[in-house]
N, C-alpha and C positions, 0 to 999 in steps of 0.2 A: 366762481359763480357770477352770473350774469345781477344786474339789478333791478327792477321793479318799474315799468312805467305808468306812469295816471294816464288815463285816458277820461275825458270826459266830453259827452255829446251833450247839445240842449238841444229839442226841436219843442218847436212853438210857434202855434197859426204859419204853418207854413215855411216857417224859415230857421235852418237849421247851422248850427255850427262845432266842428268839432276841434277839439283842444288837447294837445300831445305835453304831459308835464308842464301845464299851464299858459303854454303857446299855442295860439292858432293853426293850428295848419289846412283847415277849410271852413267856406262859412258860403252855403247856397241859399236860393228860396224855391229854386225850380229844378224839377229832374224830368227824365223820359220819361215814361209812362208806353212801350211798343214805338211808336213815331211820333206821337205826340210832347210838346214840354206841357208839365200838369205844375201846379203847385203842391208842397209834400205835406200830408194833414193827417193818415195816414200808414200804416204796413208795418213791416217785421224788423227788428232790429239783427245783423248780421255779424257775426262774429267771426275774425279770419284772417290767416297767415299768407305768406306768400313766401313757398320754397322750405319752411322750416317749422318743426315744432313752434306748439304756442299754448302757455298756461292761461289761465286765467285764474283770479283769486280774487273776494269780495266786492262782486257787481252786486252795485243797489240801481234798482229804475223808483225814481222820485217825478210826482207829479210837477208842476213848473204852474203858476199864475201868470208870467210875466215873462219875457226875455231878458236877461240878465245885462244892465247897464253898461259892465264894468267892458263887456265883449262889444270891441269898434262893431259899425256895420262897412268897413269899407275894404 
């Protein structure tokens, strides 16, 4: 059997970063919007595989004060 990964997104005022088992692996402040680039403030959160099944088990959505320190901005 396969293992378990965290997945965790922050978004806040706009800028977002997402985090694979405690690594970065993206971190925006702008997306498309049709042709336009907008800032993300903001919409639906999307859940999704590519090519393969896909579980999910204990998603929490928690509110955020702050952007989290500890995640560079670079």
């Amino acid at each position: 059997p396969g293992e378990w990964n965290t997945i965790d997104l922050y978004c806040f005022r706009g800028r977002c970063a997402h985090l694979l088992n405690g690594q970065k692996v993206m971190q925006t402040e702008d997306t498309y919007m049709g042709k336009e680039m907008k800032p993300m403030h903001k919409g639906h959160i999307c859940l999704q595989s590519e090519g393969s099944p896909i579980y999910f088990r204990k998603i929490k959505i928690r509110k955020i004060h702050h952007f989290p320190s500890e995640i560079s901005t670079d």
